[in-house]
Structures are given as C-alpha cells and as structure tokens.
Residue frames as a rotation matrix with the C-alpha (Angstrom) as fourth column:
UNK 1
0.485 0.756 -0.439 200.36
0.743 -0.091 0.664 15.80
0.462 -0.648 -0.606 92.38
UNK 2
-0.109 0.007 0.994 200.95
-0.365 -0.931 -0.034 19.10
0.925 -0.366 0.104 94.33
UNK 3
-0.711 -0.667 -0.220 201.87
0.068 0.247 -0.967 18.86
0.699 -0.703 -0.131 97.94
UNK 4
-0.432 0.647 0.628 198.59
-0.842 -0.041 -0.538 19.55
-0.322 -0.761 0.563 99.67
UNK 5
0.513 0.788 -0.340 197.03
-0.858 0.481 -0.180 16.87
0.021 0.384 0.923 97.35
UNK 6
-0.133 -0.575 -0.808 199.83
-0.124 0.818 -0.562 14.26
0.983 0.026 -0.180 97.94
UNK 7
-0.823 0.002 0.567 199.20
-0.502 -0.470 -0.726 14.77
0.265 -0.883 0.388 101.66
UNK 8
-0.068 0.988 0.141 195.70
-0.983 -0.042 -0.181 14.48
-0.173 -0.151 0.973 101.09
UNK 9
0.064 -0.164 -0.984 196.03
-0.545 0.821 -0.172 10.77
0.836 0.547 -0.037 99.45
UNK 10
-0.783 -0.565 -0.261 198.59
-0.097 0.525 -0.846 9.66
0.614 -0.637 -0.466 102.02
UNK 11
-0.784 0.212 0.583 196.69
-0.618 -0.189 -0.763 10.53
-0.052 -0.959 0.279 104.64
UNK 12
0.431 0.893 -0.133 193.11
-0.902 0.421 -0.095 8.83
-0.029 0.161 0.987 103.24
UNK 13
-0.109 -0.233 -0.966 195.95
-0.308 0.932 -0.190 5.96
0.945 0.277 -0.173 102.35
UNK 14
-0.761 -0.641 0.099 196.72
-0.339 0.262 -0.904 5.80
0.554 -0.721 -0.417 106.30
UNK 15
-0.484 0.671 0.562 193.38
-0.596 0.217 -0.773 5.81
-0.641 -0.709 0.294 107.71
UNK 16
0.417 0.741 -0.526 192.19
-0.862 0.506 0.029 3.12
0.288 0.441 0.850 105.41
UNK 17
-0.431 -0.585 -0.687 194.92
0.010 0.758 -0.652 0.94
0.902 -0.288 -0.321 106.76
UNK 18
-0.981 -0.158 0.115 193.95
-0.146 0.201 -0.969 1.59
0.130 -0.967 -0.220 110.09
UNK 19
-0.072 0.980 0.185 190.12
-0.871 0.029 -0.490 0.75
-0.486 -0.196 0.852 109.49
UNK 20
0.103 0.025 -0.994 191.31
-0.731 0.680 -0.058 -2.64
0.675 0.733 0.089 108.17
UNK 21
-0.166 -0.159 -0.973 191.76
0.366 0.907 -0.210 -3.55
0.916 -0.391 -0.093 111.40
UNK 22
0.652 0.668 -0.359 191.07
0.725 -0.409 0.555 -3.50
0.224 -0.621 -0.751 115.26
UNK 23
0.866 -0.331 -0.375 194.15
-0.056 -0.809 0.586 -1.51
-0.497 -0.487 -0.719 115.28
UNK 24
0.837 -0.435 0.332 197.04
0.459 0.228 -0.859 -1.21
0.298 0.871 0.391 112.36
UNK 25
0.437 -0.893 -0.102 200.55
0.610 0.212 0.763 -0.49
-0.660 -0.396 0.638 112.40
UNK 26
0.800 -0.102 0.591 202.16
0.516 -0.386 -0.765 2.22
0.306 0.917 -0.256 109.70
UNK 27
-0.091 -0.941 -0.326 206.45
0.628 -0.309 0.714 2.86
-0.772 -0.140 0.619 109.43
UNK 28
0.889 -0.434 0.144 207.41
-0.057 -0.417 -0.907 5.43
0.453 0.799 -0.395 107.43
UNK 29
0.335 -0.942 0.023 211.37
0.825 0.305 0.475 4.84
-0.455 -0.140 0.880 106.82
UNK 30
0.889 -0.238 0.391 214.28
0.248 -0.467 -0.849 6.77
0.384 0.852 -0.356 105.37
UNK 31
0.013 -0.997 -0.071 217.50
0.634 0.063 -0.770 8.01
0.773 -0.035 0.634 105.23
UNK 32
0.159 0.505 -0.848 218.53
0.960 -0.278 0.015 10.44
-0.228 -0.817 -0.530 107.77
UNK 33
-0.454 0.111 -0.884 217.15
-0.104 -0.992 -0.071 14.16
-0.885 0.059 0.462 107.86
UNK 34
-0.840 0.276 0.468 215.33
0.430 -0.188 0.883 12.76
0.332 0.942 0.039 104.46
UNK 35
-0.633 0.722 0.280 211.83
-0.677 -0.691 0.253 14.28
0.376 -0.030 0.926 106.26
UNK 36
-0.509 0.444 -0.737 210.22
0.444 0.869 0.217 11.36
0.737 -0.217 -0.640 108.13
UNK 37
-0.496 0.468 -0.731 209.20
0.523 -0.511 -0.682 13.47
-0.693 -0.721 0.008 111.40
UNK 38
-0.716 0.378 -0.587 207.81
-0.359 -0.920 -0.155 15.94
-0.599 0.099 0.795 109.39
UNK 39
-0.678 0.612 -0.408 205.59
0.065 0.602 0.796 13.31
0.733 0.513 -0.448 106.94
UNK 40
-0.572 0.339 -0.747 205.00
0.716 0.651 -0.252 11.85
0.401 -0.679 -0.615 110.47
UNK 41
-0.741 0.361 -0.566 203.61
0.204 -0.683 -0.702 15.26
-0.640 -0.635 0.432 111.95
UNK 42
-0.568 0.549 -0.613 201.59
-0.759 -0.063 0.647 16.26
0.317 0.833 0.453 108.81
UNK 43
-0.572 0.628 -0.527 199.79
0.124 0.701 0.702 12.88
0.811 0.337 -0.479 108.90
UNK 44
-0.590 0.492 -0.640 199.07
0.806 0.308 -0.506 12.80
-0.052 -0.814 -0.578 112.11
UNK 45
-0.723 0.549 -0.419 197.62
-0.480 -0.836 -0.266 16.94
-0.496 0.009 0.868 111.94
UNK 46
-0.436 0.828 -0.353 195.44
-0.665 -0.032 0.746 15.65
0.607 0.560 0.564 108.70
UNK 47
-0.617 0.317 -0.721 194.34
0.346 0.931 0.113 12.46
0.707 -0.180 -0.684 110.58
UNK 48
-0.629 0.425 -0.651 193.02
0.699 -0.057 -0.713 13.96
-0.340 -0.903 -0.261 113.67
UNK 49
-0.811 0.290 -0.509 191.44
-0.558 -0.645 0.522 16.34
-0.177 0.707 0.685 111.29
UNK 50
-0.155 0.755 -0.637 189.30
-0.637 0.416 0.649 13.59
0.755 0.506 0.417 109.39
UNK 51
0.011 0.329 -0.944 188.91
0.133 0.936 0.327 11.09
0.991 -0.129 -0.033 112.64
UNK 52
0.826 0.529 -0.194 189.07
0.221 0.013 0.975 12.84
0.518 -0.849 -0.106 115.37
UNK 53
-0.024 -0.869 0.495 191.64
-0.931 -0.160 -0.327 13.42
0.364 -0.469 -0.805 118.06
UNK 54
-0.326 -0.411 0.852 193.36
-0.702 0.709 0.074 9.91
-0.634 -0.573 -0.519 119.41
UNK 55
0.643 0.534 0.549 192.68
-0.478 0.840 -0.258 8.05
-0.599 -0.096 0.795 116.52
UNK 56
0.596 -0.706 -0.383 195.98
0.298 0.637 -0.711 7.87
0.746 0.309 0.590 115.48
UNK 57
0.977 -0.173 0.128 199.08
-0.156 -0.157 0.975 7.64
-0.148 -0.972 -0.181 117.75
UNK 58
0.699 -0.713 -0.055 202.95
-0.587 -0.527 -0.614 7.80
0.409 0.461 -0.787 117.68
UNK 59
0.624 -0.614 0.482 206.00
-0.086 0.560 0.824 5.67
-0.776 -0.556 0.297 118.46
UNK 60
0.673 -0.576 -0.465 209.30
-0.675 -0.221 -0.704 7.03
0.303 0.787 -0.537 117.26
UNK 61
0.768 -0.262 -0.584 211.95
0.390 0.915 0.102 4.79
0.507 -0.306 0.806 116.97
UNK 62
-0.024 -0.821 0.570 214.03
0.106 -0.569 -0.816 7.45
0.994 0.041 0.101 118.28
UNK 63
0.423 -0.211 0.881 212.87
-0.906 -0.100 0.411 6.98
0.001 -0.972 -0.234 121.98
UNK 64
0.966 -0.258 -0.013 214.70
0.254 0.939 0.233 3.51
-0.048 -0.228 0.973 121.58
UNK 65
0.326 -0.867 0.376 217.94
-0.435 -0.491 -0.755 5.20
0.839 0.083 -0.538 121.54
UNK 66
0.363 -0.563 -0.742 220.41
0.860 0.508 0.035 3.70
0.357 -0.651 0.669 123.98
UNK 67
0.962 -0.159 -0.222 221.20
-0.020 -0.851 0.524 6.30
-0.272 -0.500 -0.822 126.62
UNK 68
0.449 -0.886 -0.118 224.90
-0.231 0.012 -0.973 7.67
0.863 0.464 -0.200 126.23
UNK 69
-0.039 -0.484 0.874 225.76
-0.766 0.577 0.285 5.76
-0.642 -0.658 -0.393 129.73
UNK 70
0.655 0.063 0.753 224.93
0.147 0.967 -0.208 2.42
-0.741 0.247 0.624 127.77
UNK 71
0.988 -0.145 0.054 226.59
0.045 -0.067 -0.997 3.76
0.148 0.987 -0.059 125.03
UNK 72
0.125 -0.991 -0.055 229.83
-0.898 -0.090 -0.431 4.60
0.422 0.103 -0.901 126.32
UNK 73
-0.090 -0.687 0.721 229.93
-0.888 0.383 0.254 1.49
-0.450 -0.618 -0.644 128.31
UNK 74
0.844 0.160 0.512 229.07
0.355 0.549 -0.757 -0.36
-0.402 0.821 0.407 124.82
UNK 75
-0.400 -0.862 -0.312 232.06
0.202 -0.415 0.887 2.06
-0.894 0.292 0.340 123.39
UNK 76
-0.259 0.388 0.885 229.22
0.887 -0.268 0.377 3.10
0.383 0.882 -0.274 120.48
UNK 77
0.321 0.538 -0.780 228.97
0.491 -0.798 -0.348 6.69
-0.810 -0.272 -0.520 121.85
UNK 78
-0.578 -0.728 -0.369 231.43
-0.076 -0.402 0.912 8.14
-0.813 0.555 0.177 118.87
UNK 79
-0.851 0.500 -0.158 228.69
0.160 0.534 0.830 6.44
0.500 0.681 -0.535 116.31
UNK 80
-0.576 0.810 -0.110 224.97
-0.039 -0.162 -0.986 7.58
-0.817 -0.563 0.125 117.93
UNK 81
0.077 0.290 -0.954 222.54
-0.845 -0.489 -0.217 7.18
-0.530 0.822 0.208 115.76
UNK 82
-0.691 -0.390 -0.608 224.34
-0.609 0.767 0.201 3.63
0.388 0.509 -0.768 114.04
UNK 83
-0.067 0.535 -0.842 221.83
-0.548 0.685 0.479 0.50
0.834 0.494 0.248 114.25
UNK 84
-0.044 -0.298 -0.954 223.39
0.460 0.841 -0.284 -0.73
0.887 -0.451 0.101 116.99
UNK 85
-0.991 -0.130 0.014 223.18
0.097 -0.802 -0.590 2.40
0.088 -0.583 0.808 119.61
UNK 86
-0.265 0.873 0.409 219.09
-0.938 -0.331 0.100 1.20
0.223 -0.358 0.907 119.86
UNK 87
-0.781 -0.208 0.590 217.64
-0.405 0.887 -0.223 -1.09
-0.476 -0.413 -0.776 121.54
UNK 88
-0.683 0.397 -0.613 215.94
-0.676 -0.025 0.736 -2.55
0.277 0.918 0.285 118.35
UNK 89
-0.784 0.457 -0.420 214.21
0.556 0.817 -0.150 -5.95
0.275 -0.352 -0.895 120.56
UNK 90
-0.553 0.563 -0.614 212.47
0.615 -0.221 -0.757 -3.80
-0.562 -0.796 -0.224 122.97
UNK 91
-0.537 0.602 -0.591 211.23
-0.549 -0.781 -0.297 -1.22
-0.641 0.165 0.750 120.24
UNK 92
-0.792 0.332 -0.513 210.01
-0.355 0.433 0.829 -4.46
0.497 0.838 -0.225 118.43
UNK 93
-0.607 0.580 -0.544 208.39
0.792 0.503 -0.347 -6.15
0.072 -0.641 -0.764 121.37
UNK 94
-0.677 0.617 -0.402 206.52
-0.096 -0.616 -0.782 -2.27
-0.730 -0.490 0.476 122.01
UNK 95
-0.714 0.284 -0.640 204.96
-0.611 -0.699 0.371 -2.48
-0.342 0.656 0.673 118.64
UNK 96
-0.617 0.417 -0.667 203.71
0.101 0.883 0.459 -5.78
0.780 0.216 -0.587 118.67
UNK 97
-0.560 0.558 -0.612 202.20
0.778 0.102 -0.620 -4.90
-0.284 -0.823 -0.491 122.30
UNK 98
-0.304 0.747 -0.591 200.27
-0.721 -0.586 -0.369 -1.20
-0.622 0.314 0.717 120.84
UNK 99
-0.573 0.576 -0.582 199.08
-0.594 0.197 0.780 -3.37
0.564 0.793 0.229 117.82
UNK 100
-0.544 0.456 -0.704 197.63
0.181 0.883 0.433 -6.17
0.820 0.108 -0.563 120.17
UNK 101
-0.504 0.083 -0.860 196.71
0.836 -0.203 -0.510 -4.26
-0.217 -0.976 0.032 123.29
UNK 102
-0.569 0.529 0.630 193.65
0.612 -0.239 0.754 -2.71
0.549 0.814 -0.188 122.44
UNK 103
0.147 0.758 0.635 192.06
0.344 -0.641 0.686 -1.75
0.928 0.117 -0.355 125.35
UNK 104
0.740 -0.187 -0.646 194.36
0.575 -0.322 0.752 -0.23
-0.349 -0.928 -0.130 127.78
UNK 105
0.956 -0.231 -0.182 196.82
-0.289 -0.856 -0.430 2.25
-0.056 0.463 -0.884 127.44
UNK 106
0.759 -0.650 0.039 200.22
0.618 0.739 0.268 1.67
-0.202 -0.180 0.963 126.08
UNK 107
0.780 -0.345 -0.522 202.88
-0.299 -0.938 0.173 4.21
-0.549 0.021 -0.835 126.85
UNK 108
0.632 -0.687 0.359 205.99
0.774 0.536 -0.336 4.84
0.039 0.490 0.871 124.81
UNK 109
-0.016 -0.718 -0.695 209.38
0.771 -0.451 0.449 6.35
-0.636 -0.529 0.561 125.29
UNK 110
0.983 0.180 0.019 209.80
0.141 -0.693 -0.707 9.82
-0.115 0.698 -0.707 123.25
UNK 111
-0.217 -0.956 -0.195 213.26
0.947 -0.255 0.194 11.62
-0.235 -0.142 0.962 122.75
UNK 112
0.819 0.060 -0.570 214.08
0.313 -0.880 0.356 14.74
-0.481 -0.470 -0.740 123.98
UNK 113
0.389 -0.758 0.524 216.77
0.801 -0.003 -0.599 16.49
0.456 0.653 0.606 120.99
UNK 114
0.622 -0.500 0.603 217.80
-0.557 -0.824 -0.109 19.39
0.551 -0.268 -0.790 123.35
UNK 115
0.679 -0.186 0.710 218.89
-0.570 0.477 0.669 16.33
-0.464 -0.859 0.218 125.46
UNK 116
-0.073 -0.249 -0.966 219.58
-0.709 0.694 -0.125 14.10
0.701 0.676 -0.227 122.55
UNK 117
-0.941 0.140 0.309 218.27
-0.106 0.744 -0.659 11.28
-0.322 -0.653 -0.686 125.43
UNK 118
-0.543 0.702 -0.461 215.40
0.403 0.699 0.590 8.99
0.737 0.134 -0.663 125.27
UNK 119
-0.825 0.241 0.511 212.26
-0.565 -0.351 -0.747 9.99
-0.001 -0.905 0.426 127.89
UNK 120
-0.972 0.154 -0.180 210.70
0.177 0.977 -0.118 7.07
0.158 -0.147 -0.976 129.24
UNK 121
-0.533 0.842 0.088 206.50
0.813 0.538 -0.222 7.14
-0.234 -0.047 -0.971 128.50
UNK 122
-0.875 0.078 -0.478 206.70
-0.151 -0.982 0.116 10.41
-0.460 0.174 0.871 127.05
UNK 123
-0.730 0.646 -0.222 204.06
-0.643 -0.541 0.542 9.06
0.230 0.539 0.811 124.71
UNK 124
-0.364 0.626 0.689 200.62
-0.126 0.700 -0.703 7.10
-0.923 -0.343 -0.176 124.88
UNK 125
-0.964 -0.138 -0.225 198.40
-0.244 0.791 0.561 4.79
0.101 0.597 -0.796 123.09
UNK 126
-0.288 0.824 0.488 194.98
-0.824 0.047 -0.565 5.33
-0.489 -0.565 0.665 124.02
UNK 127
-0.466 0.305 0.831 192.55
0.273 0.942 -0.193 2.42
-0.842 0.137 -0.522 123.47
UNK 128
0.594 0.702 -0.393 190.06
0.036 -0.511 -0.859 4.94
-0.803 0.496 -0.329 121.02
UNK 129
-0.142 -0.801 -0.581 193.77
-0.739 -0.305 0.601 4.82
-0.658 0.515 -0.549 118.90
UNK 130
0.991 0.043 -0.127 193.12
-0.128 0.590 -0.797 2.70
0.041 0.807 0.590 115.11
UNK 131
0.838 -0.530 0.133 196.33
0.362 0.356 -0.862 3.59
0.409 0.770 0.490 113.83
UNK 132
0.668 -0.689 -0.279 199.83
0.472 0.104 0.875 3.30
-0.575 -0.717 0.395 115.17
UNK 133
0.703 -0.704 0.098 202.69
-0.047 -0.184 -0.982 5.57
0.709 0.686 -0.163 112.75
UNK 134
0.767 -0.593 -0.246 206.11
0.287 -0.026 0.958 4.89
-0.574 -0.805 0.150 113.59
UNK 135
0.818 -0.568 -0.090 209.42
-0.434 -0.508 -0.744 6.39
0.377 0.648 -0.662 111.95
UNK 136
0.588 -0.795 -0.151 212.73
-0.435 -0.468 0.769 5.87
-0.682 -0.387 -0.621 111.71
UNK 137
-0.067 -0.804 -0.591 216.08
-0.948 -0.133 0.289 5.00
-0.311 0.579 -0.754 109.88
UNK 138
-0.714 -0.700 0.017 216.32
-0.699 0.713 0.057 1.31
-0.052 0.029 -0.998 110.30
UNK 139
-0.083 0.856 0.510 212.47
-0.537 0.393 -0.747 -0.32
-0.840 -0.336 0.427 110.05
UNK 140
0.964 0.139 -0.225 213.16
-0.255 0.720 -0.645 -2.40
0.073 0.680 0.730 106.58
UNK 141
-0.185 -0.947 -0.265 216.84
-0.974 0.140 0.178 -3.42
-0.132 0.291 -0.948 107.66
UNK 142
0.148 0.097 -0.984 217.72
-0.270 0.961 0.054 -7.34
0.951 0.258 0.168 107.26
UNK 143
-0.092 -0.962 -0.255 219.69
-0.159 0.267 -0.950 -7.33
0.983 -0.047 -0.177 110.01
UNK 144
-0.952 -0.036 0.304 219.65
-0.300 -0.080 -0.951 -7.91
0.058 -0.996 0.065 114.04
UNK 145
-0.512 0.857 -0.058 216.28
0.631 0.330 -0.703 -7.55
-0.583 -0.397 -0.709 115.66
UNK 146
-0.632 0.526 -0.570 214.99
-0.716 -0.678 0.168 -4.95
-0.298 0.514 0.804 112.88
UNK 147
-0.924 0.286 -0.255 213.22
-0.039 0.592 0.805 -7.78
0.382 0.753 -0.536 111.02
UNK 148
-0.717 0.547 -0.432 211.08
0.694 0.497 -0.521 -8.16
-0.071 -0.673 -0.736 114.27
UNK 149
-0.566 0.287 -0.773 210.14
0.091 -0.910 -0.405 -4.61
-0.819 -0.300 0.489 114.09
UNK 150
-0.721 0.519 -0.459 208.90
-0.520 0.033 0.854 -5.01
0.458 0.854 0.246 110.18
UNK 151
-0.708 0.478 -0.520 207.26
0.349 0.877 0.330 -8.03
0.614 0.053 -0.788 111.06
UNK 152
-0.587 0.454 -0.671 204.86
0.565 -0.365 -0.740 -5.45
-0.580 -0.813 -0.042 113.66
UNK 153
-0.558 -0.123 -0.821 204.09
-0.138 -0.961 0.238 -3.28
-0.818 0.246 0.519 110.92
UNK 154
0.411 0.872 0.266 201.17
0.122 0.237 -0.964 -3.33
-0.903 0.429 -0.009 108.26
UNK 155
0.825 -0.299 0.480 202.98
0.436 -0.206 -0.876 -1.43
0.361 0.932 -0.040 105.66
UNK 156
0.194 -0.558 -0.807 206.15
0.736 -0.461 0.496 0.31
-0.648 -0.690 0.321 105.51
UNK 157
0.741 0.066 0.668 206.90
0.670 -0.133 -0.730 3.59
0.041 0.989 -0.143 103.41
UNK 158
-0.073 -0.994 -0.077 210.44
0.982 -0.086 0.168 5.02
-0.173 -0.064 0.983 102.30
UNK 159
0.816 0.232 -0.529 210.91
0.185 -0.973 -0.141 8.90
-0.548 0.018 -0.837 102.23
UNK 160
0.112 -0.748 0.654 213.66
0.993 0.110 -0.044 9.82
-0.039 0.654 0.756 99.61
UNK 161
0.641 0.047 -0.766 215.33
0.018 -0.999 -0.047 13.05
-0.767 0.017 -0.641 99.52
UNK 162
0.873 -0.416 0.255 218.04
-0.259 -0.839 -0.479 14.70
0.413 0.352 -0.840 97.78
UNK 163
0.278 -0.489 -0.827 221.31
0.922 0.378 0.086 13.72
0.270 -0.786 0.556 99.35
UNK 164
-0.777 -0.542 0.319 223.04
0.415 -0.823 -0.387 17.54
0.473 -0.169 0.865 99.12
UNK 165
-0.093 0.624 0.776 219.36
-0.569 -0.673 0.473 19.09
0.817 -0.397 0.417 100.34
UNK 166
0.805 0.014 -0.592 219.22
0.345 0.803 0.487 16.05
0.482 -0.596 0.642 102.99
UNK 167
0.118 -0.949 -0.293 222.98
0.909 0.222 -0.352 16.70
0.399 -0.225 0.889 104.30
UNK 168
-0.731 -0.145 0.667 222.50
0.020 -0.981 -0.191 20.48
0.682 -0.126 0.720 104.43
UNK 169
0.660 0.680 0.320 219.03
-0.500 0.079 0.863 19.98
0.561 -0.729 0.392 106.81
UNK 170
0.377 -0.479 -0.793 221.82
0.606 0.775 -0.181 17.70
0.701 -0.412 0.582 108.87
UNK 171
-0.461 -0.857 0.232 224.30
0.567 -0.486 -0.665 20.02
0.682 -0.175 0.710 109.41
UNK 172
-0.403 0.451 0.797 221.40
-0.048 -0.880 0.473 22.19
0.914 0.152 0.376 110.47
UNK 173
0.625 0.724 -0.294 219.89
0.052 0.337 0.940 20.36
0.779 -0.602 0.173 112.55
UNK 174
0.083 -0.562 -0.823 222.98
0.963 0.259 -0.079 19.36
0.258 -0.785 0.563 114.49
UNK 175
-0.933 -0.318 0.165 224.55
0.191 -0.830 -0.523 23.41
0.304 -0.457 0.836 114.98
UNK 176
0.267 0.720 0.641 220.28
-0.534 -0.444 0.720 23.96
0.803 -0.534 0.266 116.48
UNK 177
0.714 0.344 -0.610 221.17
0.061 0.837 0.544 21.47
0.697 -0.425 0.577 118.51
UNK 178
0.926 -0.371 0.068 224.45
-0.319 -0.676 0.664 22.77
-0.201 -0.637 -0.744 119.67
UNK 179
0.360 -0.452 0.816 227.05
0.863 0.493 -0.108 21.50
-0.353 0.743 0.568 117.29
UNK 180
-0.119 -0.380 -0.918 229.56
-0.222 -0.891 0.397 23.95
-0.968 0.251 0.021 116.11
UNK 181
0.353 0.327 -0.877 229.47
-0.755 -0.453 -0.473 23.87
-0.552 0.829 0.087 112.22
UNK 182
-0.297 -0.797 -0.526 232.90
-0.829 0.488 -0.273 22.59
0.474 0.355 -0.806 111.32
UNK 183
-0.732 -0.146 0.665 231.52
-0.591 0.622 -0.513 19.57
-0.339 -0.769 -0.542 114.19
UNK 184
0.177 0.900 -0.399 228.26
-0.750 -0.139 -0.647 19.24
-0.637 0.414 0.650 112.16
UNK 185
0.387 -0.268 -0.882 229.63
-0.833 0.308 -0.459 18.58
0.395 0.913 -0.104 108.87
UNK 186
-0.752 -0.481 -0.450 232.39
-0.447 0.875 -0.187 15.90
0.484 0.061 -0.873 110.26
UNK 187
-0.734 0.438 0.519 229.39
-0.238 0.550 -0.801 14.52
-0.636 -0.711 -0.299 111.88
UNK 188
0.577 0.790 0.206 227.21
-0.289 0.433 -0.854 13.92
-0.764 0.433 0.478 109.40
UNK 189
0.251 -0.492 -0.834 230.19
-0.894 0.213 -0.395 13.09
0.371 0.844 -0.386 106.93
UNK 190
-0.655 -0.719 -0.234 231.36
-0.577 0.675 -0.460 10.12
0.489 -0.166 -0.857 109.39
UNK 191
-0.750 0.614 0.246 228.50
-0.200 0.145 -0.969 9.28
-0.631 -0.776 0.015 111.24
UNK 192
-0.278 0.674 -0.684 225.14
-0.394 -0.730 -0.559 10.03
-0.876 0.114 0.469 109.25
UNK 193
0.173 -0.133 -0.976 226.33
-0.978 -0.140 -0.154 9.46
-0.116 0.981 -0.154 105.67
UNK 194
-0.815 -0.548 -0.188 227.63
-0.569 0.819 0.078 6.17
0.111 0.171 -0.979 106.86
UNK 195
-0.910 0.352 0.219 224.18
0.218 0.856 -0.469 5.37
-0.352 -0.379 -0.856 108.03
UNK 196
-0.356 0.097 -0.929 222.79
-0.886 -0.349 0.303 6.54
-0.295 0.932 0.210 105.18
UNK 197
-0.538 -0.522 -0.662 224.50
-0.817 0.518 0.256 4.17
0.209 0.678 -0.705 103.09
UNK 198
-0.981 0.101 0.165 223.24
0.075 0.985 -0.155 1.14
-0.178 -0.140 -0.974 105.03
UNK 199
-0.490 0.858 -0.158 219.43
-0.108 -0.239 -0.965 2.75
-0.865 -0.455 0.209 105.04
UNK 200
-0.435 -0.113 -0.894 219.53
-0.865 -0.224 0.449 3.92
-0.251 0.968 0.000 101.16
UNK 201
-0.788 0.098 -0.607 218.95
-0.347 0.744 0.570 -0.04
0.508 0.661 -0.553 99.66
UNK 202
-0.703 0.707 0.075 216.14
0.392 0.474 -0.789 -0.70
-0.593 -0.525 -0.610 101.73
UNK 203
-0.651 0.541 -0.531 213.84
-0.729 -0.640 0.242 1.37
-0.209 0.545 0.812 99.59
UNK 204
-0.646 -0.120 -0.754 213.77
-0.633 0.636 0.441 -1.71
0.427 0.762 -0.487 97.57
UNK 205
-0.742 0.536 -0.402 211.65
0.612 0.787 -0.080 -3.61
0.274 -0.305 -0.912 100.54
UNK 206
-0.920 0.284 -0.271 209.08
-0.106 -0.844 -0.525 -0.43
-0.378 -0.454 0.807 100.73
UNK 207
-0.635 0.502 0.587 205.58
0.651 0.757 0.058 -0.83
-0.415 0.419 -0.807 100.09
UNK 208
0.824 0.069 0.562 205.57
0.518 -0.492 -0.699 2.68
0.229 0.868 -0.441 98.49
UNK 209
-0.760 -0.571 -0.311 208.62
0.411 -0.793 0.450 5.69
-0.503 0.214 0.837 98.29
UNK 210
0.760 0.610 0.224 207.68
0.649 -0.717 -0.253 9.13
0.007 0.338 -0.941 98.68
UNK 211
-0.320 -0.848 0.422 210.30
0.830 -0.466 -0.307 11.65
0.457 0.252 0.853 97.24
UNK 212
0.337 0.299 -0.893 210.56
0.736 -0.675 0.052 14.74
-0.588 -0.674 -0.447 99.65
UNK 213
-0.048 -0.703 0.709 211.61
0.999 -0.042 0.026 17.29
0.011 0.710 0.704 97.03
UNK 214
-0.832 -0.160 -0.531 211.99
0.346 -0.898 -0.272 20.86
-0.434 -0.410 0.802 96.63
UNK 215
-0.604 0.778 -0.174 208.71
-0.567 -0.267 0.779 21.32
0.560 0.569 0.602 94.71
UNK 216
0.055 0.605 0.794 207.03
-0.997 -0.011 0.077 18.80
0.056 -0.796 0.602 98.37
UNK 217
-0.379 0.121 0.917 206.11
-0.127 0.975 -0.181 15.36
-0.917 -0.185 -0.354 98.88
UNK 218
0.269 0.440 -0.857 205.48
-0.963 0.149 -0.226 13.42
0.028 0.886 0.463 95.42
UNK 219
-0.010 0.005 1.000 204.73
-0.485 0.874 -0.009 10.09
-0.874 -0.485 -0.007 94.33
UNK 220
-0.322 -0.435 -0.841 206.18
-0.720 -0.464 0.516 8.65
-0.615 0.772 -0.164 92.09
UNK 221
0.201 0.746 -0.635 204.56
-0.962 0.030 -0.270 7.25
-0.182 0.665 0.724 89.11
C-alpha cells in the first residue's frame, strides 16, 4: 500500500472502532520520535474529514508528564521522559472517565514542548466525540499502573521506525527545542535510547504494527 492509501484504511479502521460503541478508546504506541503524533494528527485530519468535526478527540499521554518541580523533588528530572516521570494512575483513571462519560465534557491536560510542561485542560472531550485516540511510549507496558491504561483502551497499535532515521528526528527535535547538538545526542543516547529499549518488546502485545518508513506508513503483511 502507498501512504495515502494506508492512511485511508487506518483511518476507516478507526472510525469503525469507534461506531462499535457509545464511545471507543484507540492507543497508538511506539518507540520514541518513531511518528506517533504525526499518525495521531493525520487520523484525526482524515476523521473529521469523513465524520465531521468532534467526532474524534485527543488525549496525549504526554500531558501526564510530571512537572519538573515533582520531578526534581522525585530526583527523576536527569531521566524525563522514563516511565516513571508520569503520572501513569491519573492518565489511566482519565481514560476510563472519556470512555464512560458520555454526555458531558471531559477535559484533558495537553503539553506545551516550548515549555516541555504539562497544561492542565488544554484539551476537551465533547459529548458528540465516538472516538477517543491516545499516544504515547508506554500504553502496552507490563509494569506499574500502565496495565490500567491498556485495560481503557479498545485496541492498541505499535508504530515502528528505523532506529538511525528515529534517533536523527530525536536529536532534531531536541536542538528545535533548544538543546545544543552535542546535548541532543547525549540525550537521546542516555535517556531516549534507554527508553526505547524498554518500549521496543511491547510490539509483541499490539493489536496491529505500522512501520513508519522512508517510502510512509505501511502495513505489514
């Protein structure tokens, strides 16, 4: 499949989940910088496209970030980003409350990357909202309160990159952000890469992996 027509799929895949019920749940996972926001933006454009505007809605796990007060006074600022540096209950308990809370609004935090900080109800939930997509690194671990967060979720699906084209979008990301270069790299070599590693074997609990490659989004056979 060709990237507008893998798109196309996904998307029809998403909004049949979310017409399976009065209101569905859809993670998309992956490593970081493997493309998950950018799936996540895509779907949502094509959705509101074929259903309208508000009938799907957002909730990254990235507004669950622990602020970097909590963090340093956890000592996990050095490690942002690591499992443990969100608050993994509270972004389980939100998802279980947008999937069952149908007919009031339910706000959720965003995150602000010029800040690199959480912002508290940046996003909503309207009631008119089927389907819920949520992203991030850690939504098929075993471990902590992640399970809770699966256990919110209809399906989940894994994004796979490259690691060298993955690592280089890292580096990037961090020096837009304001990261010197040389600070980049040792940041995504010590940091990133390590939480990677822990993200990587989860694939295995995915109920599909889409490879982000240099030829688009493809699915593999």
């Amino acid at each position: 499949m060709s990237n507008p027509e893998v798109l196309e799929s996904l998307a029809a895949d998403a909004v049949a989940l979310g017409e399976r019920a009065p209101r569905a749940v859809l993670g998309i996972a992956g490593c970081p910088g493997a493309g998950k926001s950018t799936l996540v933006q895509r779907l949502l454009e094509r959705i509101g496209q074929l259903r309208g505007a508000g009938w799907a809605a957002h909730i990254p796990m990235d507004g669950f970030h622990l602020s970097d007060d909590q963090l340093r006074r956890l000592g996990r600022l050095g490690r942002k980003g690591a499992p443990d540096t969100f608050d993994a209950a509270g972004y389980a308990h939100l998802l279980q409350r947008a999937r069952r809370e149908t007919a009031a609004d339910v706000y959720a935090p965003g995150f602000d990357r010029t800040l690199e900080q959480p912002l508290a109800a940046a996003l909503v939930v309207h009631p008119t909202a089927r389907l819920v997509i949520t992203e991030g690194n850690y939504l098929l671990l075993g471990s902590a309160d992640w399970p809770r967060a699966r256990q919110a979720m209809d399906e989940v699906w894994f994004v796979s990159a490259d690691d060298q084209i993955r690592t280089a979008w890292l580096v990037s990301r961090h020096v837009e952000f304001g990261k010197s270069p040389d600070a980049a790299r040792a940041w995504v070599t010590a940091v990133d890469q390590r939480n990677a590693e822990l993200v990587s074997p989860t694939a295995t609990a995915a109920d599909r992996v889409i490879v982000n490659g240099a030829q688009g989004w493809a699915i593999p056979a």
